[in-house]
N, C-alpha and C positions, 0 to 999 in steps of 0.2 A: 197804539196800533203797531207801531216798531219793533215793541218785543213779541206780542201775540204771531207777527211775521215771521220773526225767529224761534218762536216754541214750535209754530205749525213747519217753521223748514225742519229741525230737528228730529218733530215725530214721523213726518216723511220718508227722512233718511235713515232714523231708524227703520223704519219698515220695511226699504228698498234693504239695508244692512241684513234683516233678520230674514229677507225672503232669498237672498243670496245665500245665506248661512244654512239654509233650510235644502240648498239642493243635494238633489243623490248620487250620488257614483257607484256606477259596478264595475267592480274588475273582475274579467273573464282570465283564470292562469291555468296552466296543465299541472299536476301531481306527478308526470312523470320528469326527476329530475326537481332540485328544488330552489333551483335556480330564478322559474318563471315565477313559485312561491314569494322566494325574499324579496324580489322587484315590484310582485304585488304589494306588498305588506312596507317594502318603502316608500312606496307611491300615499301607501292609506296614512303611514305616519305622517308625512311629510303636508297630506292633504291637514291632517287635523291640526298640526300643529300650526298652521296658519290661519286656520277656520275651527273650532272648538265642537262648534256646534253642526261640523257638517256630516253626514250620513252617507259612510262608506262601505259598501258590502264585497266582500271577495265570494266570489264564486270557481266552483272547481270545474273546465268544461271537459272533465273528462265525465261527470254526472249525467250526458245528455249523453250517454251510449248504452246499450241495457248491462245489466247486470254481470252477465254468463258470459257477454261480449266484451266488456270491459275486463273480465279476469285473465281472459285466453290471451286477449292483444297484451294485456301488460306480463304475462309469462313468456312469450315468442319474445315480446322486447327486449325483456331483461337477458332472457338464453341468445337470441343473436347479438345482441351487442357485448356480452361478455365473451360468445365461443365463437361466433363465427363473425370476423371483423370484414374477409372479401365480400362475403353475403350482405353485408350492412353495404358496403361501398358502393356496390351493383345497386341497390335498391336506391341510395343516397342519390344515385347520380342519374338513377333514371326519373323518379319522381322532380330532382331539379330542372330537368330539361322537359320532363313532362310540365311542368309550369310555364316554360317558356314556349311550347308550340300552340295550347289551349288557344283558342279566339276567345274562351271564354272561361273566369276561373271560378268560375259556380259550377264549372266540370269535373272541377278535383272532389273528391268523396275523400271527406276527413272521418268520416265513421259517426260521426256526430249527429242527433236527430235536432235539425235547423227547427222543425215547427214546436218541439218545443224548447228551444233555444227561447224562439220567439216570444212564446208563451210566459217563461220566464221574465227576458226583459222587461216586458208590458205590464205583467203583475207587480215588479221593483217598483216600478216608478221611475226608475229611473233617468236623470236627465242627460246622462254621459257614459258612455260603457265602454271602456279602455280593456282591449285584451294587451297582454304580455307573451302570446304563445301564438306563433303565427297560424297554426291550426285551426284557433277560436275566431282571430283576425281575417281568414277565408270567410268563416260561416259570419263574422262580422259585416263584409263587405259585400255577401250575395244580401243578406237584408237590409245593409243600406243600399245597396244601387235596385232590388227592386222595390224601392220605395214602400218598404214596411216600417222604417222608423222614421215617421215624419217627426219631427223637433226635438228629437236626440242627437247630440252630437256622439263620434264614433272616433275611434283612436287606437295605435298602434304602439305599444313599446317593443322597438328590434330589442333582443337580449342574447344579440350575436354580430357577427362583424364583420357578415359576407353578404353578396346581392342575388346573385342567380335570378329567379323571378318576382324574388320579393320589392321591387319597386312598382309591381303590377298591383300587389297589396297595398300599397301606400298610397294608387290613383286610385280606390275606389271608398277611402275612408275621412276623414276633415282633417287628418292630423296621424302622422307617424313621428315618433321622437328616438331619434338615432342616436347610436353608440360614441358617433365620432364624424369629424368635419369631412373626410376621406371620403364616408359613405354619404353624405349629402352631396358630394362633389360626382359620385357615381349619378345617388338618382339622380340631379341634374342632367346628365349626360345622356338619359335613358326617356328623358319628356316627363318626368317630373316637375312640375309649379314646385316656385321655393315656397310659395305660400301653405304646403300641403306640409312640408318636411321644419323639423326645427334639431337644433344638436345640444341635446343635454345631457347626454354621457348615460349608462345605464344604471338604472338606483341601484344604490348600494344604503342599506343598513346603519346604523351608529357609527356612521364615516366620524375618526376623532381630527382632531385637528394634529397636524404633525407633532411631537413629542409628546401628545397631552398624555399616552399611556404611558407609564411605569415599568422599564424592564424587572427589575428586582420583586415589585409583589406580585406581577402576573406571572411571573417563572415561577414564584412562591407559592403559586394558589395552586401547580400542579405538579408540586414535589421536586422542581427544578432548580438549579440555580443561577446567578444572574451572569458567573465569569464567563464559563465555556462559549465558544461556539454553538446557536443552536440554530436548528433548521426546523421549522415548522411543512408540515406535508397536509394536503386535505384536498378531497376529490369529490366535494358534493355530497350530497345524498348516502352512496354507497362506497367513499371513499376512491381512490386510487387503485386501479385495472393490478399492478403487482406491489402490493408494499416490501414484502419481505424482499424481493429480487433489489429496490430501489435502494432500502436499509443498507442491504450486504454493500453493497455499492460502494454506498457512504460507508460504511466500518472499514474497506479494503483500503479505501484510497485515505483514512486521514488515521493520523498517528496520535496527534496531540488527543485533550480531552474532548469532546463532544456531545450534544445533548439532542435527542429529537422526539419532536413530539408528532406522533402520527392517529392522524383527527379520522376517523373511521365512520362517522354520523350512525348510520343505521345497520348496519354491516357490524352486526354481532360475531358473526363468524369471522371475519377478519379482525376484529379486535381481539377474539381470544386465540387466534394464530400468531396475532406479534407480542403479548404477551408470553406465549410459549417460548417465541425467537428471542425474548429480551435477554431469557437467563445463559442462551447460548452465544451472545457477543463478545467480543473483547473486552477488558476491563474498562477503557477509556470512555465507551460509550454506552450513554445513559439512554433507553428508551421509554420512551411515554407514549403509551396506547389510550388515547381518548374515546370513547361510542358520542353519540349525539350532545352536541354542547350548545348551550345559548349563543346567539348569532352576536351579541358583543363580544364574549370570553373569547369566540374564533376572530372577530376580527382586533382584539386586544393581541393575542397573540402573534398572528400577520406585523402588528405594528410593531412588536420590538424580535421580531426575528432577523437573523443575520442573513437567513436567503428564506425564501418560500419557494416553495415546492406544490408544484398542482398541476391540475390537467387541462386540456384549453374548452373548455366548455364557455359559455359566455362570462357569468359571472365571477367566479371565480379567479382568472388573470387581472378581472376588470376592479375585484377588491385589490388584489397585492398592487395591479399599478397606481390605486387610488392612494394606500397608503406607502406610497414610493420605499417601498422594497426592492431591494436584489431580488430576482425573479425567474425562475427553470422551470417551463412547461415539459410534459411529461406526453409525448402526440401521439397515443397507444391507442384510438378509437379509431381515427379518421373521422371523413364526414365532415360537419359543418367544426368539428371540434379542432381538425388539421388544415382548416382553411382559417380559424379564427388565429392558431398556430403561427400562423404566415405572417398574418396581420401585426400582431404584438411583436415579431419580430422583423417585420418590414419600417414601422416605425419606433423600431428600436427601445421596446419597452421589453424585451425578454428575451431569453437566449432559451432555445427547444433543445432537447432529446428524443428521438425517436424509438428509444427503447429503457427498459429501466435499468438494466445492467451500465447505459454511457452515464446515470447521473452523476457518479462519484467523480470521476474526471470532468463530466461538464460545472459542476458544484468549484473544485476545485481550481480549476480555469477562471471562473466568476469573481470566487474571493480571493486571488492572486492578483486581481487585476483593477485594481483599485479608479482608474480613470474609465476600464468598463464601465464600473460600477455607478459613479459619477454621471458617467453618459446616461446611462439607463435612468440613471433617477430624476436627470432632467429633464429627459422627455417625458417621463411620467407625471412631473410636477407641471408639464407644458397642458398636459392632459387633465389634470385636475382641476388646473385652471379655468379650463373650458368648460366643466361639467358645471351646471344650472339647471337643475331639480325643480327649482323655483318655476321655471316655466309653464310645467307640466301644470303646477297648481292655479297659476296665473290664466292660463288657456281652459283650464277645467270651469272654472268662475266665470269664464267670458261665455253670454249669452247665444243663443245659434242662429245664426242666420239662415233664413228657409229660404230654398230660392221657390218661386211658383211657377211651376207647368204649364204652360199657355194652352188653349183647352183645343185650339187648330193648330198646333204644333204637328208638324208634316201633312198638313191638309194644302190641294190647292188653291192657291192664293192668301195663306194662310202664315203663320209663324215661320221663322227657318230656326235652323240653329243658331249655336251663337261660337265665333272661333273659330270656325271652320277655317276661312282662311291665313289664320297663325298657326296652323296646325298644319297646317298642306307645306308652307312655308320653313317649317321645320323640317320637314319631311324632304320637301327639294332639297334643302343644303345637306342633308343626310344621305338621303340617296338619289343623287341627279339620273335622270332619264331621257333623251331624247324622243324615246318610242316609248307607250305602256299601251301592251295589252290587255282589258277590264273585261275580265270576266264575271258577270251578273247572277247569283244563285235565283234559284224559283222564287217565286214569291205567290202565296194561297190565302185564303181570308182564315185558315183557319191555321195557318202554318204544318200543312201536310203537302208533300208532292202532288196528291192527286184528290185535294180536300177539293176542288172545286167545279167538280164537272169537265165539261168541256172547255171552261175559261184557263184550266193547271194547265202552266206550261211546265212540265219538268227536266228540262232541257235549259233553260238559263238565258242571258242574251252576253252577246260580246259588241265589243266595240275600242276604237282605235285612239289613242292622241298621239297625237305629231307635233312637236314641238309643242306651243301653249295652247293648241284646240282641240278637242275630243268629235271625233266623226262619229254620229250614231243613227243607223237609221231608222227612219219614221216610217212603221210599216202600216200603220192607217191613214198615210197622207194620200190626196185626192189632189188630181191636177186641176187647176183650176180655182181652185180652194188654196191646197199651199203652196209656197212655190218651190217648195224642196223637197226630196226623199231623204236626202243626208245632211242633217241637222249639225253644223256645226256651233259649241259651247266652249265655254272654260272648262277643267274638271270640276273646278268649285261648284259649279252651277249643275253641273252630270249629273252631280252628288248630293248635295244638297237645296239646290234652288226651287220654291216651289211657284214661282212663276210659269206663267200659263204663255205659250207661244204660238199654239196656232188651234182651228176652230176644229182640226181633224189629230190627237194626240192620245197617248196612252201617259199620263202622270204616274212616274216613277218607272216608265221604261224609258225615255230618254232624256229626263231631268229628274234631280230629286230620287236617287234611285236608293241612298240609303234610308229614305222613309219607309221601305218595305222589305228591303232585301240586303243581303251581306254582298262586297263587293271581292275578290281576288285580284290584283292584277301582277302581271311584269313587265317591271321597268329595265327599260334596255339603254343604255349611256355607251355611246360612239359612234353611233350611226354616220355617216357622212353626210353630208347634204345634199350630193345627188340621189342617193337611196332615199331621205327623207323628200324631197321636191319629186321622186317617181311615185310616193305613195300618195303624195295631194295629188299629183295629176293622174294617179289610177281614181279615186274618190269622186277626184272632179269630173272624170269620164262617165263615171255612172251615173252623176245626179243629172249630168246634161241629157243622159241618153235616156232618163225615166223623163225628164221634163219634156222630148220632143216626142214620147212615146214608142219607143225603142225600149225598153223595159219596165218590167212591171216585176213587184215587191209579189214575191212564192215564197209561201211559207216551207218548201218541200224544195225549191229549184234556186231560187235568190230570195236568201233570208240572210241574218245580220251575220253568220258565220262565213256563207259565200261573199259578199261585201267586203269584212275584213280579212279575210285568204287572198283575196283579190288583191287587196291595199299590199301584205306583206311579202307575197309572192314578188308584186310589180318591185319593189326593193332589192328580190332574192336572197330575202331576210328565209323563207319559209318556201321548201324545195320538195318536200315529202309527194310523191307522186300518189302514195296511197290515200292520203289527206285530201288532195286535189282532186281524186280521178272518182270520187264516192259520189253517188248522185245526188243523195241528202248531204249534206254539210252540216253537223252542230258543233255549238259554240265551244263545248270542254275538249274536242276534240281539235279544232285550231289552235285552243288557248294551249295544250300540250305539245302541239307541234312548233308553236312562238318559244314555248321557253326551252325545250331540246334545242333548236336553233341558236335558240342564242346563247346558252349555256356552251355549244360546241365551236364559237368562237371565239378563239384568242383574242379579238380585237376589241369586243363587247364587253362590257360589265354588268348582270343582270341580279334584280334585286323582285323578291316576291314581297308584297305588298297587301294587306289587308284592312279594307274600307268597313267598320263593322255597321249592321243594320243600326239604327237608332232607336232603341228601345222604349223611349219615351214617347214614339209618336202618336199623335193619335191617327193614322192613316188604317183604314180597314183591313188592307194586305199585309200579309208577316211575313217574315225569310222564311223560307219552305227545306231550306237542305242544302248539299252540296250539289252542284247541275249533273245531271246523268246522262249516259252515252247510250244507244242499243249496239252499240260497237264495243261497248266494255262493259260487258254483262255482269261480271264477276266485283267489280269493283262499282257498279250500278247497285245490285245485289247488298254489298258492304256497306254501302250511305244512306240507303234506302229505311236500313233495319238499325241504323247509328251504331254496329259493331266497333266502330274505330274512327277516326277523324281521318279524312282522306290524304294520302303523301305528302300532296302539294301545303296542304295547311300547317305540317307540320316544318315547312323549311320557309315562312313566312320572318321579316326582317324586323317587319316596324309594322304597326295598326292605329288606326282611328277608330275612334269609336264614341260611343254615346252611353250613360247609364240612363236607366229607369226613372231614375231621382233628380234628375238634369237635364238641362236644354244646351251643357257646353260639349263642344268636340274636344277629347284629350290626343294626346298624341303620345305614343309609350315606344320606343326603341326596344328591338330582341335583340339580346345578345348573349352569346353563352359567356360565363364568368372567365376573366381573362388569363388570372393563373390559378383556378379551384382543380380544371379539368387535370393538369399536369402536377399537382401537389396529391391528388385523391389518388389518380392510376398507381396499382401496387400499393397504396397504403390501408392501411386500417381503417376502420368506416365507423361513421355512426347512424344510428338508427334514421330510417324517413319516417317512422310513426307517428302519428298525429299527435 
């Protein structure tokens, strides 16, 4: 019986063995740049060689554009980023910041046709779809959060070394795997779960182990030999922005012998232009013009060069520091290419040039300076150290965890979220407030301004917190029945509670309000606490004078905008007499005149704030828009028709929010990038192209 125990565990394990071996992988790379290419293709070696039998597909997502579409984008791309580098940088930097204002980045248009992205995946089989190209990684993450990959796990390889909005990519996918410890320490900082982020260095190809290549027969195999000094050059895909200007460089500044080999990839036309230049050099130096070479022969040669030469695209610094080389970035593009730039020489893994004419003296600086050298290569080896590939493959293998939707999730009496109050928490120590203004967008069953008859309000609701309680009023309350007009809560509870409080209420106008609607607010930090202790007793003035019947809740005379004008006035927080003296009062129009206020005093610190709707609810009502004014026709007009995201959206701090695919609150910091904005102004750009 003992051993039939043991044959049956065995064939078990086999099966569990072969049904693991048996899963699929797609990896989503771009073609433009062949960067996202080699990190695909080391991910798939990397997969097989640890799994024989597993089934790896690369996919190109630049195939999900049409034909005639994809020609034209990839001709603009190629001509702006070779001729016109300010035009890259303008573009570079608007599309970055454009990421960080979105409430939503299923808003960026990658150019890509997502249904049938979709279509694709579903037909793979796939169990895992790891992009490398943050473009495919957008259209990744609007299909996992709106819950069209159910039990696919989903994945990001950065194969670059900047943040800008990319940690907003990272909250909407199971798994991002970073370049370096630096930028986990970013997303941390920005409300990314360490759970979501891991640091395995970006793959790299036939990585040898240090000396394992041979200086003498890889010099040999391309007519070189092993004494001289040689500098190996290679700039991707289409080589290096100016070879010949780089070369002359180096011939001007060195005397002794010299050998270079310049790796030109696909850049036929540059390879038979340095050939031309070879035969007009000085005697001492020998030049080698390469076209497209096998990805070991180039990184064989990285390994016994005496400096590498390249340009800071992602991968290519990230081979020379793997194979701890002396190392000169070349930062002729801009773009994410002069902010990766920064990086490699912020942690001291490379020494830049800004233009190709300084290489020969930056080169000659490099190899004069022997404890540079040293330094550089230590940090590089600190860095290699790190990198664990292994991971990627370890986490591919591990099974998905589905989380399940609860089917009254934002109903009342029903599910709430789950987080909400770690997430508000984060947010307090991020940005403290003693006052916040909450302004409420529409909310319609059909998510239209005016989908709903008579019940659209398109107008919004406002409402106040003062220290830890949120004033909101109840405008179906009935005396008698409740014993309040102004409902005081936590925010937590504003937002997400769906507890039921009194027998006369509107659910999700004064609880629970992210189960139908997106929230805005401004948080205002320094108020005094006399201005604070005037606004609870302007508050408290009014629920006494509705409960003794001295006022009554007008939808047109005292409604939630009059209420909180009241509140902030009584402060002298909010003084605008045009604001005050209107006979109707709506909420976008307070909530504009809270944040002009307090933006105009020096003594305030004010922080806009975005509560996003929850998307997974099942509650009948949807966000309907931005709230609209008949006092700001124009900009009524603008939100109405979604021409543009309105101002105020745009200069938002930090957000909560909810996917499709989930029942957790995340919490994502906005920040623009600390020193990208000052490295990019005046420099060379590279491409925002998808």
């Amino acid at each position: 019986m003992r051993s039939l125990h043991i044959v049956a565990t065995f064939l078990i394990s086999l099966f569990i063995s072969s049904w693991a071996f048996a899963q699929k992988t797609l990896i989503l790379y771009s073609s433009i740049g062949m960067g996202h290419l080699s990190a695909s293709r080391a991910i798939e070696e990397r997969i097989k060689a640890q799994n024989p039998n597993a089934e790896v597909e690369l996919k190109n997502i630049r195939d999900f554009m049409g034909p005639t579409a994809r020609k034209i984008d990839e001709k603009i791309y190629w001509f702006v980023f070779k001729n016109l580098p300010e035009t890259f940088n303008k573009a570079y930097l608007k599309s970055m910041q454009n990421g960080l204002q979105l409430n939503d980045l299923s808003e960026i248009k990658t150019g890509y046709d997502e249904k049938a992205l979709l279509e694709y995946i579903k037909s793979s089989h796939a169990d895992t779809v790891i992009a490398t190209h943050y473009g495919s990684a957008i259209n990744l993450g609007n299909l996992k959060t709106s819950g069209k990959l159910p039990g696919i796990k989903t994945a990001w390889v950065h194969t670059d070394y900047i943040e800008h909005f990319f940690p907003r990519i990272s909250q909407r996918l199971d798994k991002t795997f970073l370049g370096h410890e630096e930028l986990a320490n970013s997303w941390k900082d920005v409300g990314v779960s360490a759970d979501k982020v891991a640091v395995t260095g970006i793959p790299v190809r036939n990585l040898p182990q240090p000396g394992e290549a041979q200086r003498k027969p890889v010099l040999e195999a391309v007519g070189l030999k092993a004494e001289p000094v040689t500098f190996v050059m290679s700039g991707g895909s289409e080589g290096l922005k100016d070879y010949p200007t780089a070369i002359k460089s180096l011939a001007n500044q060195f005397k002794e012998p010299i050998q270079i080999v310049a790796i030109c990839g696909k850049n036929e036309k540059a390879k038979a232009e340095l050939e031309k230049l070879a035969a007009t050099l000085p005697s001492n130096v020998e030049l080698k013009p390469l076209g497209f070479i096998p990805n070991k022969q180039l990184i064989d040669l990285v390994s016994v060069a005496d400096l590498y030469v390249t340009k800071a695209g992602g991968l290519s610094p990230t081979e020379g520091a793997l194979l701890m080389r002396p190392l000169v970035l070349i930062n002729e593009y801009g773009g994410h290419e002069a902010e990766n730039a920064v990086f490699f020489k912020k942690t001291e893994m490379a020494e830049i040039v800004n233009s190709s004419k300084d290489l020969g003296q930056k080169a000659a600086e490099v190899l004069a300076n022997p404890e540079l050298m040293e330094k550089m290569m230590e940090h590089q080896r600190e860095y290699r150290n790190s990198v664990n590939l292994d991971y990627i493959v370890k986490w591919n293998a591990e099974p998905k965890s589905q989380e399940s939707i609860r089917f009254d999730l934002g109903l009342k009496e029903g599910a709430a979220v789950q987080g909400s109050e770690s997430a508000l928490a984060k947010l307090d120590k991020d940005f403290p407030g003693d006052v916040e203004v909450l302004l409420s967008y529409p909310k319609s069953r059909n998510g239209k301004y005016l989908g709903d008859g008579k019940e659209s309000n398109p107008f919004g609701h406002i409402a106040i917190r003062v220290g830890n309680e949120v004033y909101t009023i109840n405008h179906m309350a009935e005396r008698g029945s409740e014993p309040h007009v102004i409902h005081k809560t936590t925010l937590n509870e504003y937002l997400y509670s769906v507890q039921e409080y009194y027998k006369n209420e509107e659910f999700t106008g004064m609880q629970g309000q992210a189960y139908a609607k997106d929230t805005i607010s401004v948080r205002i930090d320094g108020m005094t606490d006399a201005s604070k202790q005037a606004m609870i007793a302007q508050l408290t003035k009014i629920d006494a004078d509705w409960s003794q019947g001295r006022m009554n809740y007008d939808a047109k005379g005292c409604n939630c905008a009059d209420i909180t004008l009241q509140a902030l006035s009584a402060a002298g927080l909010v003084t605008d007499q045009k604001v005050q003296n209107r006979k109707v009062k709506l909420p976008l129009d307070v909530f504009d005149a809270a944040v002009k206020a307090a933006e105009a005093r020096g003594d305030l610190q004010s922080s806009l704030i975005h509560y996003g709707y929850v998307k997974s609810s099942k509650n009948e009502y949807k966000t309907a828009g931005f709230p609209l004014s008949f006092y700001q026709i124009k900009r009524a007009i603008i939100n109405m028709f979604r021409k543009g995201r309105d101002k105020v959206e745009t200069q938002v701090v930090a957000r909560l929010s909810v996917d499709k695919d989930s029942s957790e609150v995340r919490y994502e910091r906005v920040r623009p990038a600390k020193e990208s904005a000052q490295v990019l102004t005046g420099l060379r750009c590279e491409a925002v192209f998808m």
